[in-house]
C-alpha positions in Angstrom: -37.4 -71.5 -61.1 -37.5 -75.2 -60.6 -35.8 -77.1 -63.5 -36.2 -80.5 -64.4 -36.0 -83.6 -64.2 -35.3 -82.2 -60.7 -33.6 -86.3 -59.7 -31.7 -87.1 -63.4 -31.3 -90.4 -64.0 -32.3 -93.4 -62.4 -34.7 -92.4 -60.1 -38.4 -93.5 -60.7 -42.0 -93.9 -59.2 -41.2 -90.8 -56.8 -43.6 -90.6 -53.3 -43.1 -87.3 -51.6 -43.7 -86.3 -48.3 -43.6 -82.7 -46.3 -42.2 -83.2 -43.0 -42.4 -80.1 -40.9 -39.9 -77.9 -43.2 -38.0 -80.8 -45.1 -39.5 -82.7 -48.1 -38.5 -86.4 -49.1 -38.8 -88.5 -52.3 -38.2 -91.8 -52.5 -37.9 -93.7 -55.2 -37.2 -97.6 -56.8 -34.3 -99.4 -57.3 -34.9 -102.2 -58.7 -31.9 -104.9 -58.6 -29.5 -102.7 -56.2 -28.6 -102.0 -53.3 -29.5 -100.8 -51.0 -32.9 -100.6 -51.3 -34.8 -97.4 -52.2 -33.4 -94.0 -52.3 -34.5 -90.8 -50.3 -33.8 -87.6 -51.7 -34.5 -84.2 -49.5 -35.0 -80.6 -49.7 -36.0 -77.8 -48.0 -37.4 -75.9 -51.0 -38.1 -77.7 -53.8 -35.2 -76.6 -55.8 -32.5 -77.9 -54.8 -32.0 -82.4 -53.9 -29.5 -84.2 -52.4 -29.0 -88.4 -52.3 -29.4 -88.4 -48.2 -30.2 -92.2 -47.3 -31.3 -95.4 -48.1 -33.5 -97.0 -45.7 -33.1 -100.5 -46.6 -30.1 -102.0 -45.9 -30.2 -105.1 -44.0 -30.2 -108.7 -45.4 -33.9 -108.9 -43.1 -35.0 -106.1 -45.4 -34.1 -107.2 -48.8 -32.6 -110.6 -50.6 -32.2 -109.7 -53.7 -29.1 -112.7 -55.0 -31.0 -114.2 -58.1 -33.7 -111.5 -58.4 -34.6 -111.0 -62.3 -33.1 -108.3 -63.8 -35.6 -105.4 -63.1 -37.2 -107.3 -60.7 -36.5 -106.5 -57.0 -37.6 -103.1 -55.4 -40.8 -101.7 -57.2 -42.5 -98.0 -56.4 -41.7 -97.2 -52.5 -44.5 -95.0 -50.5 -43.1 -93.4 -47.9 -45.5 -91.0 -45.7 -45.3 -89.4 -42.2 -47.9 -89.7 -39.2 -48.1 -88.9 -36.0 -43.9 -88.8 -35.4 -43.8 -92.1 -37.8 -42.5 -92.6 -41.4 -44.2 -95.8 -43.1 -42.4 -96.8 -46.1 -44.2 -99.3 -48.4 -42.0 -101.7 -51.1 -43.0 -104.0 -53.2 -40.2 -107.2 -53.6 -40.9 -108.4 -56.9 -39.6 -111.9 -57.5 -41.1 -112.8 -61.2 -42.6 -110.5 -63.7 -42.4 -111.8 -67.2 -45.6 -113.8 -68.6 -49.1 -114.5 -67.1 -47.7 -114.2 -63.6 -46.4 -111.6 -61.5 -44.9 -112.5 -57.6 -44.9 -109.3 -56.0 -44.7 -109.4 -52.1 -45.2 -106.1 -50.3 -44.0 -104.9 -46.8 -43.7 -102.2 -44.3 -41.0 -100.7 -42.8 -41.2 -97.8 -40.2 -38.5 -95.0 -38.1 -39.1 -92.1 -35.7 -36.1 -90.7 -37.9 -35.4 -90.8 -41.9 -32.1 -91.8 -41.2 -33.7 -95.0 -39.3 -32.9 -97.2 -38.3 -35.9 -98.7 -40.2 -37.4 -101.6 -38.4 -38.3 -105.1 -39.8 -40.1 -105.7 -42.3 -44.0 -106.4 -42.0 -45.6 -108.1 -44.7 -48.7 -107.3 -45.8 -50.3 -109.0 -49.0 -48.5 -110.0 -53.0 -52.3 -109.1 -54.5 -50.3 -106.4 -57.2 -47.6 -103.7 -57.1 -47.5 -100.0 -56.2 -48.2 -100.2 -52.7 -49.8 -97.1 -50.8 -51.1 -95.8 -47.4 -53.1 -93.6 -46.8 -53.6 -92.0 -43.4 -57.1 -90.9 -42.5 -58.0 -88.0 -40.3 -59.9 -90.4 -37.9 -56.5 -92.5 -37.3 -57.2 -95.4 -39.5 -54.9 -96.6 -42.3 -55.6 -98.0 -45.7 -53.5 -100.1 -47.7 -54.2 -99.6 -51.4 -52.5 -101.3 -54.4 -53.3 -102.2 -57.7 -54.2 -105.9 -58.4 -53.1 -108.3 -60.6 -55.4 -110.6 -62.6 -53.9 -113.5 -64.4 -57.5 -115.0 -65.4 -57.8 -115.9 -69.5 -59.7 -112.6 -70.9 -59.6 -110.6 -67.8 -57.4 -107.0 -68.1 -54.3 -107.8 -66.0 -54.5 -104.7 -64.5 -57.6 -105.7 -62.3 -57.8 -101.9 -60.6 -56.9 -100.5 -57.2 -57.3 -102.8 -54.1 -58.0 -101.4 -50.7 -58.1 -103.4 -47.5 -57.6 -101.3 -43.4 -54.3 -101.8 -41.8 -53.9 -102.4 -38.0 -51.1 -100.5 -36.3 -51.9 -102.6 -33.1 -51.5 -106.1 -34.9 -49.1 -105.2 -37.4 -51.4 -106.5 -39.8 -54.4 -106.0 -42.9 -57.4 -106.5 -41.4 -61.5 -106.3 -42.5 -62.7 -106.7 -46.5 -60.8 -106.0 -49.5 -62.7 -103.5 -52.0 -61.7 -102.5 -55.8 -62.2 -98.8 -55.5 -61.2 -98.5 -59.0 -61.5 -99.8 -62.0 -59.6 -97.5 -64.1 -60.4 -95.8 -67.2 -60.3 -96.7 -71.0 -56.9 -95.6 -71.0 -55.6 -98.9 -68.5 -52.8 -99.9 -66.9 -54.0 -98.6 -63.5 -51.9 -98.5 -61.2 -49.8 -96.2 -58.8 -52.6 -95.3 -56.1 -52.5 -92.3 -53.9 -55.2 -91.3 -51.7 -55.5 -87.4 -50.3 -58.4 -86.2 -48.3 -59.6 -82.2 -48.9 -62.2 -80.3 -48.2 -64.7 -83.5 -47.6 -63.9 -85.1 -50.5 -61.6 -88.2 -51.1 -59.1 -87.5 -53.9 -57.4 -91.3 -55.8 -54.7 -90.4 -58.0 -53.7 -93.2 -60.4 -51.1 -93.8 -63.2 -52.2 -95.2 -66.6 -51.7 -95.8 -69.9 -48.5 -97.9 -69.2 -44.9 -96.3 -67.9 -43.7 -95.3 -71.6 -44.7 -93.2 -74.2 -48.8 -93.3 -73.0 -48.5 -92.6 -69.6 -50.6 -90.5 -67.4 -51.7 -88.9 -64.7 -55.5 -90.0 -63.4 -57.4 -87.9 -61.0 -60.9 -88.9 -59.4 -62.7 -87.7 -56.9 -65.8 -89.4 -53.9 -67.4 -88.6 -50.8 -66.6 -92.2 -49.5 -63.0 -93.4 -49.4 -64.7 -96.9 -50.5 -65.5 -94.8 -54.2 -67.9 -94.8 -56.1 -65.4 -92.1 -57.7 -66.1 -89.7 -60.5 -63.3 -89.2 -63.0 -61.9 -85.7 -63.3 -63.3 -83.3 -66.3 -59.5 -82.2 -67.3 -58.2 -86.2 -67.6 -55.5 -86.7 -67.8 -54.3 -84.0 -65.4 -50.6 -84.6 -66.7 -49.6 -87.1 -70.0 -46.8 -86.7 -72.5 -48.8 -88.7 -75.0 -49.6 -87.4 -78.8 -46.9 -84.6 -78.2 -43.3 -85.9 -79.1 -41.4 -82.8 -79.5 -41.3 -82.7 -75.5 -38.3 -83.1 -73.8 -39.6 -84.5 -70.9 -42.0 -87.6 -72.3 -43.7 -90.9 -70.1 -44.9 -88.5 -67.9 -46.8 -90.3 -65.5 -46.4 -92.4 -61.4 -47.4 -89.0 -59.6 -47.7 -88.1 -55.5 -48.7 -84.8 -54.7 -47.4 -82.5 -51.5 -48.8 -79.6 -50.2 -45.9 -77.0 -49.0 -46.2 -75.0 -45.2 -47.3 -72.0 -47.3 -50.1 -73.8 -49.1 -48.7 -74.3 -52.7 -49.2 -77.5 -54.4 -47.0 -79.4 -56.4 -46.8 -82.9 -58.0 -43.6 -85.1 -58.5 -43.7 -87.4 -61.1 -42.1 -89.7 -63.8 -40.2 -88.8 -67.0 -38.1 -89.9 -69.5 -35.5 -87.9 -71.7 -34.7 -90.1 -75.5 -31.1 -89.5 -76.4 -32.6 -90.4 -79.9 -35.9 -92.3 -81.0 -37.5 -93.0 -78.1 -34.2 -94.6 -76.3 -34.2 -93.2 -72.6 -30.4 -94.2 -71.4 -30.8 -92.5 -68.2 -34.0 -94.6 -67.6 -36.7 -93.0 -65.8 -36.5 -89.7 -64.3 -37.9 -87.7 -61.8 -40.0 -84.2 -62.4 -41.8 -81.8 -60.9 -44.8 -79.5 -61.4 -46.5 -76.7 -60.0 -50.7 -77.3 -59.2 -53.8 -75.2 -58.0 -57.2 -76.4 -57.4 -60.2 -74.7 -59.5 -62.9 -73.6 -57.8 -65.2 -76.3 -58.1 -62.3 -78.4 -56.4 -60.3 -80.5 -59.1 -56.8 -80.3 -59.8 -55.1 -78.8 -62.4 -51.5 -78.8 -62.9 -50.1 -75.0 -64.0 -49.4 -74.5 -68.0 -51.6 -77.6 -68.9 -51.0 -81.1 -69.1 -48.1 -81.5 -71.0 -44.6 -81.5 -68.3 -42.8 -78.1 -68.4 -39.1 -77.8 -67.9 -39.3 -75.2 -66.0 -41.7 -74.6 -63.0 -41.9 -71.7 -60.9 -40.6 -72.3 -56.8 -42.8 -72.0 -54.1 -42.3 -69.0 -51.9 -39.8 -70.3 -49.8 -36.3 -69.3 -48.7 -33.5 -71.1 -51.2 -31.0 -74.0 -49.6 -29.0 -75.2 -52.1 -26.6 -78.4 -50.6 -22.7 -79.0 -51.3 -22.5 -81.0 -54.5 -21.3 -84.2 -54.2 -17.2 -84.2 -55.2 -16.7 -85.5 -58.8 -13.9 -87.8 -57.6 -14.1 -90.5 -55.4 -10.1 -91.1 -53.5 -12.0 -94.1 -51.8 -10.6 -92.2 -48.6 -13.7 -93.5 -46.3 -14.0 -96.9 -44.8 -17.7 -96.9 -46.4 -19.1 -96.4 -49.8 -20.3 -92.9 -50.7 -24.1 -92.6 -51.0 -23.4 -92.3 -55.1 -22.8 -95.6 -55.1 -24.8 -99.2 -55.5 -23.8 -102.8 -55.1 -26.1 -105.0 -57.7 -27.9 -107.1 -56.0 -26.1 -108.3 -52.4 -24.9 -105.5 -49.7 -20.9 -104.5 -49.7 -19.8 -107.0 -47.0 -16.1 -107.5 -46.1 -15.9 -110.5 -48.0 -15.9 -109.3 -51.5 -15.4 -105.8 -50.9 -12.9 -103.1 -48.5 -11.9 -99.9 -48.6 -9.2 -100.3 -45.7 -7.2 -103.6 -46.8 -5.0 -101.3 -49.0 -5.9 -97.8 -47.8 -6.9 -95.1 -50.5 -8.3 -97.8 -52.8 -11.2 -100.2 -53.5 -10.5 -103.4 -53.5 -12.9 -106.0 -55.2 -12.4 -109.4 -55.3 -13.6 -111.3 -58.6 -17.0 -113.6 -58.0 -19.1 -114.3 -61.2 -19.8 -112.9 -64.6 -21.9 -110.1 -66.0 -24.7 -112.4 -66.7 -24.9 -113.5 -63.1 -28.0 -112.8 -61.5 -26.3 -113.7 -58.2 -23.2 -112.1 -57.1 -21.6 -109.7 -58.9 -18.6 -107.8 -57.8 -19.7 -104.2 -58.8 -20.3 -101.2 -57.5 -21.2 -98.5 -60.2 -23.5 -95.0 -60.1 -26.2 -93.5 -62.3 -25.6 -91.9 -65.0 -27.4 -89.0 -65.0 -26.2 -86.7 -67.6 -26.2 -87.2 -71.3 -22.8 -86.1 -71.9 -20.6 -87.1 -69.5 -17.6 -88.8 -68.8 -15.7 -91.1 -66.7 -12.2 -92.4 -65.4 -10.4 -94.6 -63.2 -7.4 -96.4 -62.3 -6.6 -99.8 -61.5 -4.1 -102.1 -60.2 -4.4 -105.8 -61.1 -2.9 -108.6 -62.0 -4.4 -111.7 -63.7 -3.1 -114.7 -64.2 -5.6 -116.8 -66.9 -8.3 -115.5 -69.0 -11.0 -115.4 -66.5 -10.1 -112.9 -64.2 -11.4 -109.6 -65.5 -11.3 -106.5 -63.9 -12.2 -102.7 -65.7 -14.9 -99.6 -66.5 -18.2 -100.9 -67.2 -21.4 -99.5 -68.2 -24.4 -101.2 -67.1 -27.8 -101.5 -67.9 -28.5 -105.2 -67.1 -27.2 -108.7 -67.5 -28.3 -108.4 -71.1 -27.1 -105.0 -72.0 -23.7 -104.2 -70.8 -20.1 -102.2 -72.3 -17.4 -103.5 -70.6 -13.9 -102.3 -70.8 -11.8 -104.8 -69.2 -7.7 -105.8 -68.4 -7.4 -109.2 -69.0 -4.7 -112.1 -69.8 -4.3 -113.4 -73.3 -1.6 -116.3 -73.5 0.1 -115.1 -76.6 -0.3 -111.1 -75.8 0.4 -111.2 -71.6 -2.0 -108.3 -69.7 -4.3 -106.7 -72.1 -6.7 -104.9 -73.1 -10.8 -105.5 -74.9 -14.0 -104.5 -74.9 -16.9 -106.2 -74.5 -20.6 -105.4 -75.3 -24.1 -107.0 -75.0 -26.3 -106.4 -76.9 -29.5 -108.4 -75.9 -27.9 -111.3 -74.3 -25.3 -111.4 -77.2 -22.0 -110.5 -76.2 -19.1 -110.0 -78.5 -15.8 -108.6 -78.5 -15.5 -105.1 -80.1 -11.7 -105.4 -80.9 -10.8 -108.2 -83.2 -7.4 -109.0 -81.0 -6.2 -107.9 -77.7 -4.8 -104.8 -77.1 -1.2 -105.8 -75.4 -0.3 -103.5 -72.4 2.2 -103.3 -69.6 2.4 -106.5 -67.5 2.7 -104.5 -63.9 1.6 -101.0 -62.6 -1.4 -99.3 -63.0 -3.5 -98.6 -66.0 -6.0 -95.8 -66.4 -9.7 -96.2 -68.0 -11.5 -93.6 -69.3 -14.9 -93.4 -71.0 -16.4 -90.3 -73.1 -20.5 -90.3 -73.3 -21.7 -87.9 -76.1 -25.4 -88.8 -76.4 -25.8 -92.7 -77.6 -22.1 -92.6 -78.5 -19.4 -94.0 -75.9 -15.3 -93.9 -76.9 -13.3 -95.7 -74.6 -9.4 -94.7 -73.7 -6.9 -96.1 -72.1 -3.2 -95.0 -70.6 -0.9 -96.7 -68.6 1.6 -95.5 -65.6 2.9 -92.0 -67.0 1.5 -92.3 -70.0 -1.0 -90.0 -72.6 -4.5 -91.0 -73.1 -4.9 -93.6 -76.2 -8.5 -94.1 -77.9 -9.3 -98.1 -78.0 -12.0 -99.1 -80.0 -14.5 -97.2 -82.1 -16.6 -94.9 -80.4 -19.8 -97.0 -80.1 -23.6 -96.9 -80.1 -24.6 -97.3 -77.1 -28.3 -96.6 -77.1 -28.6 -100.2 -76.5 -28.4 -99.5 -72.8 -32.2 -98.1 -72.4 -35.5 -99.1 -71.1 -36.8 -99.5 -74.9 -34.2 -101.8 -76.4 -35.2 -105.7 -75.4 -38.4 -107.0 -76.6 -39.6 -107.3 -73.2 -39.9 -103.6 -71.1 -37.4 -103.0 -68.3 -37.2 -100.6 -65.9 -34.3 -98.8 -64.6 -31.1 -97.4 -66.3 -27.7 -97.0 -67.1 -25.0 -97.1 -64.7 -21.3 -96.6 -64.8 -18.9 -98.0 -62.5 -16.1 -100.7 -61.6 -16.5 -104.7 -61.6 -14.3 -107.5 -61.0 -15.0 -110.8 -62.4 -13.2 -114.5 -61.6 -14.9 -117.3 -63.1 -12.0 -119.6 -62.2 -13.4 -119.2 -58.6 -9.5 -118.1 -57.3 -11.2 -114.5 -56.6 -8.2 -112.8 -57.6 -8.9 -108.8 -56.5 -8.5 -105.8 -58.0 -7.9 -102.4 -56.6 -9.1 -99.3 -57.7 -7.4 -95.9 -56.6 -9.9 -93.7 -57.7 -13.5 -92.8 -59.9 -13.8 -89.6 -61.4 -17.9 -89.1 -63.0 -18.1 -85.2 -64.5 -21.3 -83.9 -66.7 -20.8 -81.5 -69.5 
């Protein structure tokens, strides 16, 4: 059996693709970097984190993206030796407006390298391509429409793209203008058996999403909505585990099975997703009269059955990082700008990471952090640290992150009554405030260990310095706060917990780190 979310965590709006025996899903990432993350498998069952493909500063600049902005729903597909991968840069998205620029990048080998990027239109998010059997490629997207009374989800845009010039070329057509439902967006085209199949999310990507199937002779449409719609939706049925199911891309396995990958999202308590949105996956057969149907019904099942293929399970990754490698592991993300020597190394003091401070936890610029998803919701995590600051703005410690509004920082300090020490900050919505009413006075050399303890929406931070036992600090604290559902305005991605140094004085005093240590319950 296949149990999901099969990618926990932050992993959403997954593509898939069947190479030959090996299947890929990539997915967003928003703010960090690098861009895009490819999982892989050879049956289905079990994933591992194998690459991200963008990684150069000609692929992505992402210093002052808005927070969720940045690297919307990838497409990556596989023709004729090629993978295409399709982004979407999105550099505004609040209000009437939405800036969304979308490119093409393309390898002979998943592990690239991925060429430069070619850019194609910024009509709407969610770009596809679809390859057709006669060697042409289509571009589709959904389109934004920012005109007074109009639906700002305009439908799905579809305009020929040129190989030869590196370029869209001929008419643009909306194929599809949705269903009562809205929202439409996500486009995947399939052809089968003479037919065109578009696949579409609506409905929005919380509690209403779906899964939208329709069907025409002619790739340009007219297409006739599916008789079971929505084929997939966690809407109306709240006692599911896996709700906002929705953003699907179907793949056909070498033994002729079907199967759909799509989004979810897992509440640690009324409707507040920590882990942000996840990946799932579900078994499909086509009726006879050719329409899709995913097995069990509509509603996402935890458990699917595997196609018939032979198990490969991959090494876990270790739970504890020794910094031993001169590179980061592929667990880890950078927010925003690339791990370059300047601000970060693993070989200046060997068997650590070193960090030097830059700007705050509200910067939308450069942060010195490099964190990983939490994708479990109990968990925990630990780390030690050497550092030694001399004023109250150099800040080094354990953070969890969701964005520059939401954030639970625990972080070594100095106070000038109290010397080194000890608080914990926490955002809430753009207000931050100290949990501890005074500073928590420590050891003014050596290192000092920081731990966190995730139960659900509750957090309790600890503390011990050099030989000594584990002390709580703080209360243990709701942190349900760090979700897609908390601001006023939706966001998109999810918690992270990880490392960050901070030196608003500009000195970028550094910190070292000897080791991270993530473990699930």
């Amino acid at each position: 059996m296949i149990h999901n979310p099969i990618l926990r965590g932050f992993h959403p709006d997954p593509s898939i693709v069947r190479v030959n025996d090996d299947y890929y899903i990539a997915t967003s990432t928003f703010e960090w970097f690098p861009g895009v993350r490819i999982h892989h498998s050879k049956d289905l069952v079990h994933w591992r984190p194998l690459t991200y493909p963008l990684t150069r500063p000609e692929h992505l600049q992402l210093a002052g993206t808005i927070d969720s902005g940045g690297v919307w729903a990838p497409c990556l597909s596989y023709d004729n030796g090629v993978f295409y991968l399709i982004y979407t840069d999105v550099k505004s998205r609040m209000g009437k407006f939405k800036d969304t620029h979308n490119y093409l990048v393309t390898a002979t080998d998943i592990m690239g390298p991925w060429s430069d990027p070619i850019y194609l239109n910024s009509s709407g998010f969610d770009p596809s391509l679809f390859h057709d059997d006669d060697g042409r490629k289509w571009l589709l997207n959904m389109q934004w429409d920012h005109r007074q009374g109009n639906h700002p989800f305009g439908g799905i845009l579809m305009q020929e793209y040129s190989p030869e010039e590196r370029k869209l070329v001929g008419p643009v057509r909306n194929i599809f203008r949705g269903t009562k439902s809205g929202l439409t967006e996500g486009p995947h085209v399939y052809k089968r058996d003479g037919y065109y199949y578009l696949l579409t999310a609506e409905g929005g990507t919380g509690y209403d999403h779906q899964v939208t199937f329709a069907r025409s002779r002619q790739l340009e449409g007219p297409y006739e909505l599916s008789p079971n719609h929505p084929v997939l939706t966690s809407s109306g049925t709240p006692e599911l585990e896996l709700q906002k199911a929705g953003h699907a891309d179907l793949v056909e396995t070498q033994t002729g099975e079907w199967y759909m990958v799509h989004l979810v999202g897992r509440p640690v308590r009324e409707g507040y997703c920590m882990l942000g949105r996840e990946t799932a996956i579900q078994r499909c057969h086509w009726t006879e009269d050719g329409w899709l149907e995913v097995e069990g019904g509509p509603s996402p099942q935890l458990e699917v059955q595997a196609p018939a293929l032979p198990l490969h399970p991959f090494e876990p990754l270790p739970e504890t990082d020794h910094f031993d490698s001169p590179e980061l592991g592929i667990q880890w993300n950078t927010l925003r700008i690339p791990a370059t020597p300047d601000w970060l190394s693993l070989t200046e003091r060997p068997g650590h990471l070193r960090l030097y401070g830059q700007e705050s936890p509200i910067s939308i610029n450069r942060q010195s952090i490099v964190a990983r998803r939490q994708q479990s919701m109990d968990c925990e995590a630990e780390t030690s640290l050497d550092f030694d600051p001399q004023h109250y703005p150099q800040m080094a410690g354990l953070i969890l992150y969701y964005d520059t509004q939401d954030y639970v920082y625990l972080r070594v300090s100095r106070d000038d009554e109290v010397g080194r020490c000890l608080n914990i900050f926490q955002s809430i919505n753009g207000k931050c405030e100290e949990a501890l009413d005074r500073e928590v006075s420590i050891a003014e050399q050596g290192h000092i260990r920081l731990k966190v303890v995730i139960r659900r929406e509750r957090a309790q931070f600890y503390y011990a310095e050099e030989g000594g036992d584990w002390t709580a600090i703080g209360p243990a604290l709701d942190v349900s706060h760090l979700c897609d559902e908390s601001p006023v305005y939706i966001r998109f991605t999810g918690t992270y917990i990880g490392v960050c140094v901070q030196d608003t004085s500009g000195a970028r005093l550094h910190a070292d780190f000897d080791y991270f240590r993530y473990t699930e319950q």
